[in-house]
VOGU-3710 file (C-alpha; in Angstrom, 3 decimals, decimal comma):
1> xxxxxxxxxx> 0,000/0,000/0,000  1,134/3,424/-0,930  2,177/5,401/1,889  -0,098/8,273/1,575  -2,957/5,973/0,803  -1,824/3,619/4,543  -1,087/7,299/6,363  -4,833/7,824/5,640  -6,491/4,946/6,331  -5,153/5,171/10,165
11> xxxxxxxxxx> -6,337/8,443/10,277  -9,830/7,575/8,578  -10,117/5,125/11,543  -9,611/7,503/14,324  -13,171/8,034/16,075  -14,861/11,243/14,594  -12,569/11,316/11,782  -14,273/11,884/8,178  -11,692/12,359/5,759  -7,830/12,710/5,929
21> xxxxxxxxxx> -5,626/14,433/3,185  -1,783/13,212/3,259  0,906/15,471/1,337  4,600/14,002/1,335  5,787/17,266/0,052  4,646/19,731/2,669  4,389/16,549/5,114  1,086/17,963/6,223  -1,736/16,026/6,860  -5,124/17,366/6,777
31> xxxxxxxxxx> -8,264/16,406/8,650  -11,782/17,115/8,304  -13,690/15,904/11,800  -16,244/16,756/13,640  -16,276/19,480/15,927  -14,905/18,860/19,048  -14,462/15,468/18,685  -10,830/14,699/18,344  -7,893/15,763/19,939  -5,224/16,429/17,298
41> xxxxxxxxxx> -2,384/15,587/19,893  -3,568/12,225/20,590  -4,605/11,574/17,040  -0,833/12,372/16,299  0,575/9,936/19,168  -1,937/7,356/17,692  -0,651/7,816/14,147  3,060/7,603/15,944  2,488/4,456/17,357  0,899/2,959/14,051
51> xxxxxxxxxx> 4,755/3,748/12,892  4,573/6,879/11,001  6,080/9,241/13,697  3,825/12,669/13,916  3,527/15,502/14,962  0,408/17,901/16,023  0,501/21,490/14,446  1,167/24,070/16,933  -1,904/26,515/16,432  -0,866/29,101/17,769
61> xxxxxxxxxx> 2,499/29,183/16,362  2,251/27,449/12,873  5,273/28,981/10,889  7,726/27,690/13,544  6,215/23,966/12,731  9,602/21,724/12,046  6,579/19,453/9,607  6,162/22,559/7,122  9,885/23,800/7,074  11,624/20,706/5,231
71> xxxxxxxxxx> 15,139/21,183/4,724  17,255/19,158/2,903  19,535/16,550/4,234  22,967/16,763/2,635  25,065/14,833/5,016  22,483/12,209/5,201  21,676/11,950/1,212  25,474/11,691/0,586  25,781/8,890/2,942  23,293/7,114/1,076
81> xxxxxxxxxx> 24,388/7,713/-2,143  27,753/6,819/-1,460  26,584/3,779/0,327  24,287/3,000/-2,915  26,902/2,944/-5,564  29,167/1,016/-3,133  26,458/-2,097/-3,066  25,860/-1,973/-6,424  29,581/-2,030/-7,828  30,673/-4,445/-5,049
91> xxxxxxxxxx> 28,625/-6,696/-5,992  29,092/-6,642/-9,455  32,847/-6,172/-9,917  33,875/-9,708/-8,758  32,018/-10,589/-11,868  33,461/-7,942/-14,140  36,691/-9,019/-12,900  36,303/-12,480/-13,403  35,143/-12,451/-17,124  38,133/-10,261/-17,986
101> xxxxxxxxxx> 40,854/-11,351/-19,930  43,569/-10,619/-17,000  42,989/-12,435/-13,562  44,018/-11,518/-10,887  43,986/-12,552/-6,895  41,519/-9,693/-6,209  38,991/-11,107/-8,858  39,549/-14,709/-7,437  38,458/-13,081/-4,418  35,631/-10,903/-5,119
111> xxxxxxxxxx> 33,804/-13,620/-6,639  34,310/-16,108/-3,476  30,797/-17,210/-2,169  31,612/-16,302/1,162  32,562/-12,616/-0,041  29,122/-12,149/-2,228  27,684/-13,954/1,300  29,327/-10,962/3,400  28,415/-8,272/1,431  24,802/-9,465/1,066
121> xxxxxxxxxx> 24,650/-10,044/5,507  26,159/-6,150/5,616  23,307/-4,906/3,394  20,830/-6,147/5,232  22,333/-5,507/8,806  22,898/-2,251/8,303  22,086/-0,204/5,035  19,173/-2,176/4,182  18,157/-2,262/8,174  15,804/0,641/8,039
131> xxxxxxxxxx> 13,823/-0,391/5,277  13,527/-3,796/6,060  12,100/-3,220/9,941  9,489/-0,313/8,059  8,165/-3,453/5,399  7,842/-5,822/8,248  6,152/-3,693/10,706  4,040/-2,773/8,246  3,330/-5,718/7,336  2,513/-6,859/11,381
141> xxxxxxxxxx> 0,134/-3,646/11,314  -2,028/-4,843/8,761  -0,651/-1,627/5,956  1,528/-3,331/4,333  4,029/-0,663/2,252  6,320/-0,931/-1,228  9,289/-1,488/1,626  7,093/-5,052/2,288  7,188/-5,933/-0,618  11,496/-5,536/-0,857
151> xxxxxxxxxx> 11,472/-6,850/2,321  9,856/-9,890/1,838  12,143/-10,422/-1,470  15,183/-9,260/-0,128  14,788/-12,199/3,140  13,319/-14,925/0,576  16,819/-14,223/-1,360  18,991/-14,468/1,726  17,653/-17,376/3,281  17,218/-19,742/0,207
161> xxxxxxxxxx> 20,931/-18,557/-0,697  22,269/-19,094/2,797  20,209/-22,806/2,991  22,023/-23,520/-0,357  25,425/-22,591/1,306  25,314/-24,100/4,413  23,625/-27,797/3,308  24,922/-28,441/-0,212  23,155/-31,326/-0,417  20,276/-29,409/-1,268
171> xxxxxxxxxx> 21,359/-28,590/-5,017  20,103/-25,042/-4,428  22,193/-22,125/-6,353  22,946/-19,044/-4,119  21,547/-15,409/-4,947  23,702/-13,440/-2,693  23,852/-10,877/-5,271  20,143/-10,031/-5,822  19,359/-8,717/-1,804  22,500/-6,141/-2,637
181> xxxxxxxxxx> 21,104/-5,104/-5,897  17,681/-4,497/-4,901  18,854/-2,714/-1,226  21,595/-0,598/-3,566  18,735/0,765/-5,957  16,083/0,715/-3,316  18,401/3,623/-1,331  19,494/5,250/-5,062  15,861/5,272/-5,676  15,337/6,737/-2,258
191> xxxxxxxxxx> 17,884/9,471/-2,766  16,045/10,727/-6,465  12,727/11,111/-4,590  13,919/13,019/-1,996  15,710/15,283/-4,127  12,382/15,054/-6,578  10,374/16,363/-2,927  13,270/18,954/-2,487  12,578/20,544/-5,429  9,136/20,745/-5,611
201> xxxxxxxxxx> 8,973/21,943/-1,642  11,820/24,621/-2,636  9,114/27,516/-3,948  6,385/26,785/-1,003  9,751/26,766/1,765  11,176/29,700/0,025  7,506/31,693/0,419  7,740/30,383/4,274  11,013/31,491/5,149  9,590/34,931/4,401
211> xxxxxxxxxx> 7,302/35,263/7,173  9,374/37,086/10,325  9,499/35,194/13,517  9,985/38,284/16,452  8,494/41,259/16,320  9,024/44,367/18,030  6,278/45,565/20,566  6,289/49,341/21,896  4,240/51,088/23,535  1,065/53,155/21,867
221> xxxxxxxxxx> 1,537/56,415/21,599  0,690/59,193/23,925  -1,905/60,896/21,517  -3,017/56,935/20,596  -3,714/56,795/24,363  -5,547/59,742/25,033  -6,991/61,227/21,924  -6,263/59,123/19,142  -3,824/59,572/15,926  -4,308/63,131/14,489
231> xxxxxxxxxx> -3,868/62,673/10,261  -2,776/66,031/10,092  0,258/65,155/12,530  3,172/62,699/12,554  4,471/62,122/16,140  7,760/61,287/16,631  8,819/58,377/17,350  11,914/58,548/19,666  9,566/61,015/21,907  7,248/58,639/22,220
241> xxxxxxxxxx> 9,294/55,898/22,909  12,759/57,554/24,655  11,570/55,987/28,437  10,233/52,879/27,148  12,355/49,636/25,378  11,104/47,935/22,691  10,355/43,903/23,943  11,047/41,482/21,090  8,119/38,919/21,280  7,265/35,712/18,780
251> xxxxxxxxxx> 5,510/37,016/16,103  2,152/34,805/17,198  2,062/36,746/20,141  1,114/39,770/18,498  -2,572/41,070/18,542  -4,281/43,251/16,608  -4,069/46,743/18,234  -0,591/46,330/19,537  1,823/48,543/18,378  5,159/47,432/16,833
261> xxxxxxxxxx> 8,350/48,988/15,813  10,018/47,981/12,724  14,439/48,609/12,308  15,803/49,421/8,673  16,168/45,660/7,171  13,694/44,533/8,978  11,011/42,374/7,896  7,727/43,632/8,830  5,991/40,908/11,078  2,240/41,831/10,912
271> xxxxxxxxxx> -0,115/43,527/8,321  -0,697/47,274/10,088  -1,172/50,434/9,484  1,984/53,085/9,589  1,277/55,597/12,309  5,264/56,770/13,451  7,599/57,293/11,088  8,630/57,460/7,447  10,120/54,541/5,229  10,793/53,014/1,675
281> xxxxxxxxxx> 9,387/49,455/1,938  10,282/46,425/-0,888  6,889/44,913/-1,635  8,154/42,674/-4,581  7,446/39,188/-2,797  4,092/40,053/-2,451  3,370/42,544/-5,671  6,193/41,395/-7,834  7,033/45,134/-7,853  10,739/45,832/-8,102
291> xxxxxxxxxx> 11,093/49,703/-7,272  10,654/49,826/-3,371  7,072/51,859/-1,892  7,259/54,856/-0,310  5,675/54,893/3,009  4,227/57,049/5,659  1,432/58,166/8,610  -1,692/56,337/6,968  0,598/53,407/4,548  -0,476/50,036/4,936
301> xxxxxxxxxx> 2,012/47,502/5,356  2,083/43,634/4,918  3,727/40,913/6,979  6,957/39,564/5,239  7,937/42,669/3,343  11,401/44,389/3,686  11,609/47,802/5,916  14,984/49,733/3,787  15,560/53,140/4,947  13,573/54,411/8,378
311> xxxxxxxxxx> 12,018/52,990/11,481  8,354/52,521/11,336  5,770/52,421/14,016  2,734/50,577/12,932  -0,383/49,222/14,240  -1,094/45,830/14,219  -4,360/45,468/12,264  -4,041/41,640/11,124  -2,050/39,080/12,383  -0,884/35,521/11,817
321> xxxxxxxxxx> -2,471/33,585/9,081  -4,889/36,266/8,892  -2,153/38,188/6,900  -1,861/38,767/3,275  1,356/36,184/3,715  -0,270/33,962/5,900  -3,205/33,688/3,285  -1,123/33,081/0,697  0,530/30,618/2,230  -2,842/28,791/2,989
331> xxxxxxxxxx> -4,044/28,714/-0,445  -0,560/27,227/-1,656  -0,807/24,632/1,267  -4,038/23,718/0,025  -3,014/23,453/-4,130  -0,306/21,134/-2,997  -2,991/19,121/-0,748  -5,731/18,741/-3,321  -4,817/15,508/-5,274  -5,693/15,478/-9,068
341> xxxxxxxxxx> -7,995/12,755/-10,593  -4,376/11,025/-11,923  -3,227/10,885/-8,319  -6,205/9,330/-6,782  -6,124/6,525/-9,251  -2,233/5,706/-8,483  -3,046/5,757/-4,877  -5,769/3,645/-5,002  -4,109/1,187/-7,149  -1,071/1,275/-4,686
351> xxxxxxxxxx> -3,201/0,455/-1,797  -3,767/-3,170/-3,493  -0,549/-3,056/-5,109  1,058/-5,001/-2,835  -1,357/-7,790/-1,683  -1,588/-8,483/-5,225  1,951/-8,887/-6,046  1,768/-11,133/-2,518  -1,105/-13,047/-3,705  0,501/-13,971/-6,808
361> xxxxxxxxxx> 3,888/-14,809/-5,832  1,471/-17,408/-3,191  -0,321/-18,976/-5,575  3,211/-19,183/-8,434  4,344/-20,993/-5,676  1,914/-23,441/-4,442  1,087/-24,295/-8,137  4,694/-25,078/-8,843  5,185/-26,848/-5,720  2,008/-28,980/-6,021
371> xxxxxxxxxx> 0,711/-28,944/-9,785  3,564/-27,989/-11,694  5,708/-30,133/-11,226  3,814/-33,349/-11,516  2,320/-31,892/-15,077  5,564/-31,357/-16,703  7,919/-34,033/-15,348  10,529/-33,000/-17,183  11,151/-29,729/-15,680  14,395/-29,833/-13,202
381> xxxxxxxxxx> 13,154/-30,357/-9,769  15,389/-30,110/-6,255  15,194/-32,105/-3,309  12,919/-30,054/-1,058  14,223/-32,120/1,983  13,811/-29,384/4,203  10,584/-28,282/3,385  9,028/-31,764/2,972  8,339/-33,474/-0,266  4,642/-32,966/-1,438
391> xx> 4,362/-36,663/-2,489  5,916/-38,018/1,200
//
């Protein structure tokens, strides 16, 4: 089963639960429920326990959410890589080697059983650890997963191959080489779609890293206090502000009505309204306009764009994902959610994917083992001694 498709079936089971959305790229999962019924904390521990570790949004602070900042891991998708190509030219180049015209001790080597047999008992204990423990407990769950499926291949391959090396008498030929093939392109595969998810999470992280995460509260104004902001006058700022210090504060904090101040090359953390100060603000991440905005007493501001020349004082007028940012964000969040027609279809096939390709390698088998055989007699058979001869 396709791992969106299994991510949302445990969801879909969760009491109160109606639908569940599952997007690898943001690694957001969305719910629709009814009201009050669930608990989004203890549907994410439940989800963590099923074996896809979770974690609940943080309403209050949602930009600072480690699920909707992905960054890329270099370190760890060099590792792989490297550890990729190592599998798959090991355990090919004894066999390069030994078809070539000069041999030498290292070929003679390399294509020893017990070197192929090494190799292959590596792969699995360590490279290939990971994926096989996610196919099996998937498998245990109930949802099984495409890492089932090379799983169950990869430990059918190493245990015939290590029954035909340890009791000969069997007549069995080893496949040592087929569990390091299929881990070393399993973790090259797993490097492309990461760097595939990278990619297409680059624009939506790049429009995320824009929102600011401390603002600057101050004080209202005197004549906000008493009387209210006279258009016709521009307080100043310092005056206003010389006994007080401005308290930095995360940027969810804010409410609207507060009053912020905003530094040359700052970003502005709020939508608001200017009421201190004069400035030149760059609005191009928002209007695409290059040429910064002049702004002053009465200028409306948005959350995310760059402060250049003066220090502002504005009034907070909407804040968090009320924001022009913050609803721009939301609608991408939700393009990237929304599956197309094409995409249901593949996860729905996926989800019986993989009891299929089970079912049929069951039934290959038990017709070769019990039918085949005994139809065409003159196919090669081997001594099944261990498993038990049908016809004993």
């Amino acid at each position: 089963m396709g791992l969106c498709r299994a991510v949302e079936r445990q969801l879909q089971q969760y009491p109160g639960v109606r639908s569940a959305t599952v997007n690898l790229v943001t690694k957001v999962a969305v719910c629709e429920a009814e009201i009050d019924r669930i608990d989004p904390k203890a549907l994410a521990a439940q989800l963590t326990k099923a074996g896809f570790p979770t974690q609940a949004r943080d309403h209050q602070n949602p930009s600072l959410s480690p699920s909707e900042s992905p960054s890329p891991k270099t370190h760890q998708q060099l590792r792989q890589l490297v550890t990729a190509l190592l599998l798959l030219v090991l355990s090919s180049l004894g066999h390069f080697l030994t078809h070539s015209q000069r041999v030498t001790e290292l070929s003679r080597s390399m294509d020893n059983i017990w070197w192929h047999w090494g190799l292959a008992t590596f792969s699995i204990l360590l490279p290939g650890r990971s994926i096989l423990q996610s196919g099996i407990m998937a498998l245990v769950r109930g949802v099984p997963t495409m890492n089932t499926l090379v799983a169950l291949g990869t430990l059918a391959a190493y245990t015939a191959s290590c029954l035909a090396l340890f009791f000969p008498q069997l007549g069995w030929e080893c496949y040592f080489d087929e569990p390091v093939m299929l881990l070393g392109f399993i973790l090259l595969g797993r490097i492309l779609e990461d760097q595939a998810r990278t990619k297409a999470a680059a624009t939506y992280t790049a429009l995320l890293q824009q929102q600011p995460q401390v603002a600057r509260l101050i004080p209202p104004p005197v004549d906000q206090v008493h009387q209210g902001l006279d258009q016709n006058s521009e307080p100043n700022l310092d005056q206003n502000t010389k006994n007080s210090v401005a308290i930095e504060i995360p940027v969810y904090q804010v409410r609207v009505g507060e009053w912020l101040q905003v530094l040359p090359g700052e970003k502005i953390p709020v939508d608001g309204e200017v009421g201190i100060g004069q400035s030149l603000v760059d609005e191009s991440m928002i209007t695409g306009e290059p040429l910064p905005v002049a702004k002053q007493s009465g200028s409306l501001v948005m959350a995310g764009t760059l402060n250049q020349s003066g220090v502002l004082g504005i009034k907070a007028t909407r804040t968090g994902k009320d924001t022009t940012l913050g609803q721009i964000l939301a609608m991408v969040e939700t393009a990237q959610t929304r599956k197309a027609p094409i995409q249901k279809l593949a996860d729905t096939v996926a989800g019986y994917f993989t009891y299929g390709v089970m079912s049929i390698a069951l039934l290959t088998f038990c017709f070769w083992y019990f039918i085949g055989t005994k139809i065409w007699i003159h196919f090669p058979r081997h001594p099944l001694s261990i498993l038990g001869s049908p016809s004993t």
